[in-house]
MITOR-575433 format. One line per field, with one value per residue (C-alpha): x, y, z; residue in one letter. Coordinates in nm, 2 decimals. Example, Ala and Ser with C-alpha at 12.3 -4.5 7.8 and 13.67 -1.06 7.14 Angstrom:
% residues 2
east = [1.23, 1.37]
north = [-0.45, -0.11]
up = [0.78, 0.71]
res = [A, S]
This chain:
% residues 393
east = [-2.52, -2.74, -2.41, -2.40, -2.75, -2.77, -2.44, -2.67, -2.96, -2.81, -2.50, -2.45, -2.29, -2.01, -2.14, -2.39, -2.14, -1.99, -1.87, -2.00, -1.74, -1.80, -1.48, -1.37, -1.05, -0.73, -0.38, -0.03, -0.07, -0.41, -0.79, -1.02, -1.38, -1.69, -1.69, -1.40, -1.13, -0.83, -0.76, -0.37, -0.44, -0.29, -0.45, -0.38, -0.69, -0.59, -0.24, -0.34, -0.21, 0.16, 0.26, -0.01, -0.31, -0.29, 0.10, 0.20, 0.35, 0.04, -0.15, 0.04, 0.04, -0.31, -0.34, -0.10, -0.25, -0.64, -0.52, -0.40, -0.63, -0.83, -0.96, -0.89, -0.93, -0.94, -0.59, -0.33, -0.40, -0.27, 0.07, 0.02, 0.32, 0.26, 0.13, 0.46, 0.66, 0.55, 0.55, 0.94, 1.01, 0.91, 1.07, 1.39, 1.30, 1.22, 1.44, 1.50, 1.28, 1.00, 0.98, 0.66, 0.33, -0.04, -0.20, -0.59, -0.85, -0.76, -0.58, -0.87, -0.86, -0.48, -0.51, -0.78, -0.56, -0.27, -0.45, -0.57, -0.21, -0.07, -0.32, -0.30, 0.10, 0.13, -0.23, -0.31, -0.61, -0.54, -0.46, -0.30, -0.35, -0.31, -0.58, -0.67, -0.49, -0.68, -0.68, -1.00, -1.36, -1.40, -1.52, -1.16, -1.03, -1.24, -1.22, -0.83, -0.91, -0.89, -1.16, -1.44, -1.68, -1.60, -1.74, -1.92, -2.27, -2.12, -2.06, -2.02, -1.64, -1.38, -1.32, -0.97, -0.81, -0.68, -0.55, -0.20, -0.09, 0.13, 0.50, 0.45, 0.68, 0.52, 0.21, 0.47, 0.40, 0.04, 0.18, 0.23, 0.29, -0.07, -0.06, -0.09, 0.04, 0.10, -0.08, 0.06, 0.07, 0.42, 0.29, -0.07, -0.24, -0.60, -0.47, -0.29, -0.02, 0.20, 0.52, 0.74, 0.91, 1.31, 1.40, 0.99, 1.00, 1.34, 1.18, 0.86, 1.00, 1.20, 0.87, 0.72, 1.00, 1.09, 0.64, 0.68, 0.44, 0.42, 0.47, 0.24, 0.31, 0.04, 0.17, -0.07, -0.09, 0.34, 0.39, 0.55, 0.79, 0.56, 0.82, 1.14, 1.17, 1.01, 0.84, 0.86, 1.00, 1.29, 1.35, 1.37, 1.57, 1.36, 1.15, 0.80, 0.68, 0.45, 0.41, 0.10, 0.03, -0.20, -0.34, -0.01, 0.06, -0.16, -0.09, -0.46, -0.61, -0.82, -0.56, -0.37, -0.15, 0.03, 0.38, 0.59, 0.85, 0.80, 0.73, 0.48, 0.25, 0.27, 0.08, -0.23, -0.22, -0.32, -0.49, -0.69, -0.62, -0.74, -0.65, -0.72, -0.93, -1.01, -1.13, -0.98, -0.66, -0.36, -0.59, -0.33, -0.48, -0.42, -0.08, 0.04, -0.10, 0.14, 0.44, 0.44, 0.38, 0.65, 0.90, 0.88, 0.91, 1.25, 1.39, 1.29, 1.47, 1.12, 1.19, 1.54, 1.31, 1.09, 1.29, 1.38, 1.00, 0.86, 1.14, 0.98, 0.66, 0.77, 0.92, 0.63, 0.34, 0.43, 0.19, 0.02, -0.27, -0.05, -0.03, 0.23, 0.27, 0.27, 0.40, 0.69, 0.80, 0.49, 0.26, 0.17, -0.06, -0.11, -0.27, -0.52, -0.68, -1.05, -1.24, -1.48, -1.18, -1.02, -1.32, -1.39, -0.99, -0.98, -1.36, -1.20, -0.90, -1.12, -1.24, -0.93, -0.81, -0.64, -0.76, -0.67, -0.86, -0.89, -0.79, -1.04, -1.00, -0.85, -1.02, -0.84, -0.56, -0.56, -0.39, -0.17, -0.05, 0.02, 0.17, 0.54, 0.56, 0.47, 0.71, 0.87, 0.64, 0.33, 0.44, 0.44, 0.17, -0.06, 0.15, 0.09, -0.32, -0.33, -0.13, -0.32, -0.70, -0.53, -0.51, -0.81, -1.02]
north = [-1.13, -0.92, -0.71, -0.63, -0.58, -0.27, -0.12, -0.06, 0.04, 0.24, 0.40, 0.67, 0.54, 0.73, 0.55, 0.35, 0.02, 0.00, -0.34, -0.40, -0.67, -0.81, -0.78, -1.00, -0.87, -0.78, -0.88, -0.76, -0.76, -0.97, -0.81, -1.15, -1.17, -1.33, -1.52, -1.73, -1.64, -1.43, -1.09, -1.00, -0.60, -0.41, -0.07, -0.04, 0.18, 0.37, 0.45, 0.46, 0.19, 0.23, -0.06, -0.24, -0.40, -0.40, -0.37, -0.50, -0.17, 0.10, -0.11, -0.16, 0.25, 0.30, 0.03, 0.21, 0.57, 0.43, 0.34, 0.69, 0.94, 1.01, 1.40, 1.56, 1.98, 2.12, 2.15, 2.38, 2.42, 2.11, 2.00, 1.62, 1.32, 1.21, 1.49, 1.69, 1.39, 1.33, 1.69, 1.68, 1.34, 1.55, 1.85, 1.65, 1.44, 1.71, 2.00, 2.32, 2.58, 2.32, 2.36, 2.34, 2.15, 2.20, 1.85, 1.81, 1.52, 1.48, 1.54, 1.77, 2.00, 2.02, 2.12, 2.43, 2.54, 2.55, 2.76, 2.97, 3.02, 3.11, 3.38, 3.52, 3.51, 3.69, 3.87, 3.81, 3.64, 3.43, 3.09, 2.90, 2.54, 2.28, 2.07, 1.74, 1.77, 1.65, 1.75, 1.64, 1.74, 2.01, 2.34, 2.46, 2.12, 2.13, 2.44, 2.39, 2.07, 2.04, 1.83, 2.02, 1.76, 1.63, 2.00, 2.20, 2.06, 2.23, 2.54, 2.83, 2.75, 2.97, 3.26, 3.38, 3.03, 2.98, 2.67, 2.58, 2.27, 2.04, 2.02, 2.29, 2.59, 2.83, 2.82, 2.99, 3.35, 3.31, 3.33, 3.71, 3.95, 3.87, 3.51, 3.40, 3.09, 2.78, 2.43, 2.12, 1.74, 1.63, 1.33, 1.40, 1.09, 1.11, 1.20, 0.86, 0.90, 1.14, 1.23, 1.59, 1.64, 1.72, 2.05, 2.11, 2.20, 2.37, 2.63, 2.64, 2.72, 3.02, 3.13, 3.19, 3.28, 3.56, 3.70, 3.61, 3.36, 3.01, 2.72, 2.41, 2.05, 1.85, 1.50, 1.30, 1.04, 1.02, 1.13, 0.84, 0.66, 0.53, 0.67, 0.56, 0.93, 1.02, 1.29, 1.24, 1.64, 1.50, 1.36, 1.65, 1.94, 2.15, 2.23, 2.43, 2.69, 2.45, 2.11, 1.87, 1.53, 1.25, 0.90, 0.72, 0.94, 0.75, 0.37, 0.34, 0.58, 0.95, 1.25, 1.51, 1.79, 2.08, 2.21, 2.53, 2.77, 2.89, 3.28, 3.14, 2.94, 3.22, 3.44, 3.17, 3.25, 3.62, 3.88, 3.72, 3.46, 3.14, 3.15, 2.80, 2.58, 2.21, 2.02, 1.69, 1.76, 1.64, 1.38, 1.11, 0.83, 0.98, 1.08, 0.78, 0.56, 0.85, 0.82, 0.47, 0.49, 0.74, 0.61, 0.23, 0.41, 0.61, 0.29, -0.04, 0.03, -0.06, 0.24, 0.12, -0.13, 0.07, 0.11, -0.28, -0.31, -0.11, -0.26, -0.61, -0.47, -0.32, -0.65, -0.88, -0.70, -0.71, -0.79, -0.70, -0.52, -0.34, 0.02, 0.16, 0.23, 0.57, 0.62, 0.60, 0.38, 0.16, 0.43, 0.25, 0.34, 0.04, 0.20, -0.07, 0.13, 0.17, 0.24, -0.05, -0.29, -0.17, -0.21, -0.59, -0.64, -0.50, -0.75, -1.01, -0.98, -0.94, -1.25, -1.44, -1.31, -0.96, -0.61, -0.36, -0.06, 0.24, 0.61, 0.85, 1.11, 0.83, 0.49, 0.34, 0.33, 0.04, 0.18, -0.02, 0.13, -0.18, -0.13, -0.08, -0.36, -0.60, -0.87, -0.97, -1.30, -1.15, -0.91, -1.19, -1.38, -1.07, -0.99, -1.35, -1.30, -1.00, -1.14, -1.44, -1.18, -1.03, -1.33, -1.50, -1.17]
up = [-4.51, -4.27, -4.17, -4.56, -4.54, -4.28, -4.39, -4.78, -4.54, -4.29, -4.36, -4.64, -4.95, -5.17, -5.52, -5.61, -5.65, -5.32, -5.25, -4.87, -4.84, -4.48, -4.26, -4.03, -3.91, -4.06, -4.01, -4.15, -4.51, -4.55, -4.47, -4.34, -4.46, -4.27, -4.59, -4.45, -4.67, -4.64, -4.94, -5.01, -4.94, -5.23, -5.12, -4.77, -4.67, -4.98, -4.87, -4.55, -4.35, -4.39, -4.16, -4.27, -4.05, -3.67, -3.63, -3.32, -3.21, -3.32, -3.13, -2.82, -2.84, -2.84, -2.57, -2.38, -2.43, -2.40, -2.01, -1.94, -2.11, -2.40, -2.49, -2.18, -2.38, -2.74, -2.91, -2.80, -2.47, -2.28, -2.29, -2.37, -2.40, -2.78, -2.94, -2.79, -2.89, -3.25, -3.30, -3.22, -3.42, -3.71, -3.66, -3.59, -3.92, -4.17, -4.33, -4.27, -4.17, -4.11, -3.76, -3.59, -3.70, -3.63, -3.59, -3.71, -3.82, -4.17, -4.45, -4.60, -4.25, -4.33, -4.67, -4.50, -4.25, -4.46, -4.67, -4.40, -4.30, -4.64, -4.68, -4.31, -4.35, -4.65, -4.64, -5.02, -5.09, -5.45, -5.49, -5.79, -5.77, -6.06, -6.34, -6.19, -5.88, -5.58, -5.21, -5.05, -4.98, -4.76, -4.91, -4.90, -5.03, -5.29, -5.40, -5.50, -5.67, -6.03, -6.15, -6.27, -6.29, -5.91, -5.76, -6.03, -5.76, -5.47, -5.58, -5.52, -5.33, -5.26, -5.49, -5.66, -5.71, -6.04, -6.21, -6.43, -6.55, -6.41, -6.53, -6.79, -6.67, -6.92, -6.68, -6.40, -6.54, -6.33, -6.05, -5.91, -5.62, -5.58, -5.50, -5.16, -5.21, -5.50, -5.37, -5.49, -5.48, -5.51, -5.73, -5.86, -5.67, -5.87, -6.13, -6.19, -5.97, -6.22, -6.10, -6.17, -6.43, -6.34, -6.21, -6.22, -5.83, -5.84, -6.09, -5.87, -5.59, -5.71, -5.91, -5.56, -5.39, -5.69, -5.61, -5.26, -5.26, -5.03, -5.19, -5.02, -5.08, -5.03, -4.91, -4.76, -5.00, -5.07, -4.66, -4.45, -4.65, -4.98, -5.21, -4.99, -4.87, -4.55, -4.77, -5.15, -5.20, -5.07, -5.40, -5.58, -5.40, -5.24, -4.91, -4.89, -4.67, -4.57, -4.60, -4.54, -4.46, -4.34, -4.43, -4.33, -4.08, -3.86, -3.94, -3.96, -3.78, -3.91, -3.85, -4.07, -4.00, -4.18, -4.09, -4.17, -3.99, -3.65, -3.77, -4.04, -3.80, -3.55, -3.74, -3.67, -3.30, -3.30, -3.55, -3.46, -3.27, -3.29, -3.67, -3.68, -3.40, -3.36, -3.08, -3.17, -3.35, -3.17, -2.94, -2.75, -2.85, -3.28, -3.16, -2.99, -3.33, -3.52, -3.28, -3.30, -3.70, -3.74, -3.53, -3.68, -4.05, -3.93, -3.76, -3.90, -4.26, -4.44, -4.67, -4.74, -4.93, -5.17, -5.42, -5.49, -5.40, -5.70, -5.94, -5.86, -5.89, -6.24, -6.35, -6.27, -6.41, -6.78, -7.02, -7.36, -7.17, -6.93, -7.11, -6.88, -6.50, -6.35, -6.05, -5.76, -5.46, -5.35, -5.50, -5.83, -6.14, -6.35, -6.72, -6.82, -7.11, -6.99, -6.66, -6.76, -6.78, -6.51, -6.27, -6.39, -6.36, -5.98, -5.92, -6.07, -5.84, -5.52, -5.66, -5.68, -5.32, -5.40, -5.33, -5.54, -5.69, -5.90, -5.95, -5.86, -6.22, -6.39, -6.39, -6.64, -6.37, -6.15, -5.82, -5.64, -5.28, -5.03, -4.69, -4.69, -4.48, -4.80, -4.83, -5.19, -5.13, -5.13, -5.39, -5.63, -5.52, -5.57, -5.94, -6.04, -5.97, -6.18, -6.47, -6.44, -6.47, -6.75, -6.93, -6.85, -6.95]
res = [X, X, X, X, X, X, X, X, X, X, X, X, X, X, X, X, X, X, X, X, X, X, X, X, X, X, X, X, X, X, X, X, X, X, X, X, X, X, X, X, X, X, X, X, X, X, X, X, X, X, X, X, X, X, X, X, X, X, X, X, X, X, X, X, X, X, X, X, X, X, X, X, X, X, X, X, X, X, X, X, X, X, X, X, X, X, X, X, X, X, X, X, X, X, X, X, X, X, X, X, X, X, X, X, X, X, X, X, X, X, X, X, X, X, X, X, X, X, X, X, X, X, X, X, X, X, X, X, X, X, X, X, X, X, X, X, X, X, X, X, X, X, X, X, X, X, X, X, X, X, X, X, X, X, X, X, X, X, X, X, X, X, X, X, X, X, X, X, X, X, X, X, X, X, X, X, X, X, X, X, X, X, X, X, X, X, X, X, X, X, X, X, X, X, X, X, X, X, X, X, X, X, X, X, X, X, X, X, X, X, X, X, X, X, X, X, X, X, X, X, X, X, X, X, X, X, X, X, X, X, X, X, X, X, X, X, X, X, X, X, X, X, X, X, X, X, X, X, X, X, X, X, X, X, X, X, X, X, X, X, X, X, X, X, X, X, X, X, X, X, X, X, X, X, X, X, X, X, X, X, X, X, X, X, X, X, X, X, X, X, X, X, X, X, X, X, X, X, X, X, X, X, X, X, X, X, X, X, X, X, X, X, X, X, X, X, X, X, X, X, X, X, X, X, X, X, X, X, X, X, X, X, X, X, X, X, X, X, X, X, X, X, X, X, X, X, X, X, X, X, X, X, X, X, X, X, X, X, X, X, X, X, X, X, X, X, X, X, X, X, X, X, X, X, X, X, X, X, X, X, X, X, X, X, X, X, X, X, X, X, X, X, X]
């Protein structure tokens, strides 16, 4: 346990109940401890790993890209293969006007910059953003997340954002000629993964469209498939101004980008220019891992899949305990009741040989988000060990 031992001792903790499970290595749909034994993975890096562990073709990308080059100059300066080439796929991929996209580290850096544009674009300076929503930890991030009790320590943040509840249209009449721009998760992922109510987004989008305002979708958790959509607004009639992504962009590794019209994101490059600036957003060796991921999502069918995916899911986990289940595609919210249950459920599923884990706001959600590349199998297998928890506790 001396691995265990360092990571308590030397690398900064999140919480004071990390698990410091030792890894091993991870393959496919299972993460292998030093302990020996193989874990079903549920969570997938928390969304994260949308073809699951070391897919034979991310890896062969990076292989590929790590012989060639790594950072050879800060973004936007060098024209390089894969970061031209997944910028493309995307445009070719994605509706109408989303035409251009600004790669970065993260998801969080994404949701920044996509603020930064909206306010350069339109040059108003308020925000409206939505209770519980959740969009990372940056300053900016976290300054247009709704939980109060997640970033009341860290203020002061960014002024003149304002927040309105999700799916209630009387909220719309907050948003005016002076807002730069309307932030949204297209399914509320902390908040216990709630999805819109019909003809929600349809209104939205004329609201801002009627004040002039940019509608952002934040979809880094729903991005890449996980609701059998390429992008989960595809669902529900609409495109935004700008839309954002990350964690399954990458198939495992850290990157995040935001995307809009060609006459939005110029107004980034001048006035003054370098509106936005990052020294390793769009590296090769992200890009290629990105390529690969996107390409294999478009092509292999896998979200052809999702939907008869989350009916199984639905159908095995029934059970006295089992409140209800939020959610849509492989993007799961299992209602347990309390956060103290919950946490002993998702230990005593470790336990047994299944990962899963909790909602950040809500943590009497059990989350359940496994890579798309799950089979029916090991869906049951990892249903049967939570219905068999439930009834032994």
């Amino acid at each position: 346990m001396e691995m265990q031992k360092d990571f308590f001792i030397y690398q900064a903790q999140t919480t004071k109940f990390a698990a410091g499970f030792e890894v091993e290595k991870a393959q496919g749909s299972y993460i292998y401890g030093k302990d020996g034994r193989r874990y079903l993975d549920f969570v997938a890096g928390v969304s994260a790993n949308t073809l699951g562990h070391s897919h034979p073709k991310i890896v062969e990308a990076i292989k590929e890209q790590a012989e060639k080059y790594l950072h050879v100059m800060v973004y936007g300066e060098y024209a390089q293969e894969k970061p031209i080439a997944l910028c493309k796929l995307l445009a070719q991929s994605t509706p109408e006007p989303l035409e251009i996209t600004y790669l970065v580290n993260s998801g969080a850096e994404a949701i920044d910059g996509s603020l930064k544009l909206a306010k350069r674009y339109t040059g108003r300076e308020e925000i409206v953003s939505f209770k519980n929503s959740y969009h990372g930890n940056t300053h900016g991030a976290l300054s247009v997340s709704g939980n109060e009790a997640h970033k009341r320590e860290f203020r002061p943040l960014l002024p003149m954002v304002s927040f309105i509840e999700f799916n209630n249209e009387k909220d719309f009449d907050k948003i005016t000629e002076k807002t730069a721009c309307v932030i949204l998760e297209t399914i509320q992922g902390a908040a216990g993964f709630l999805i819109p109510n019909d003809n929600y987004l349809i209104n939205l989008k004329k609201r801002c469209e009627e004040v002039g305002a940019l509608l952002i979708l934040d979809e880094i958790q729903p991005g890449f498939g996980r609701t059998g959509k390429l992008f989960s607004f595809e669902h529900y009639g609409i495109v935004p101004d700008i839309l954002v992504m990350g964690k399954g962009m990458g198939g495992g590794v850290p990157v995040g980008a935001f995307m809009s019209s060609k006459e939005i994101m110029e107004s980034l490059s001048h006035s003054p220019k370098l509106g936005h600036i990052t020294t390793f957003g769009g590296n090769p060796l992200i890009a290629a891992s990105s390529y690969a991921t996107l390409k294999e999502v478009l092509e292999s069918g896998l979200m052809n899949e999702v939907d008869k995916k989350e009916k199984l899911f639905r159908e095995l986990l029934v059970h006295p305990k089992i409140r209800n289940i939020n959610g849509k595609g492989l993007m799961l919210a299992v209602n347990l009741g309390s956060p103290e249950y919950t946490l002993s459920v998702a230990k005593k599923c470790m336990e047994k040989g299944l990962i899963v884990f909790w909602q950040l706001y809500r943590n009497e959600y059990l989350r359940i988000s496994p890579p798309l590349t799950l089979s029916e199998d090991e869906i049951r297998e990892g249903c049967q060990i939570i219905i068999d928890v439930l009834n032994e506790n």
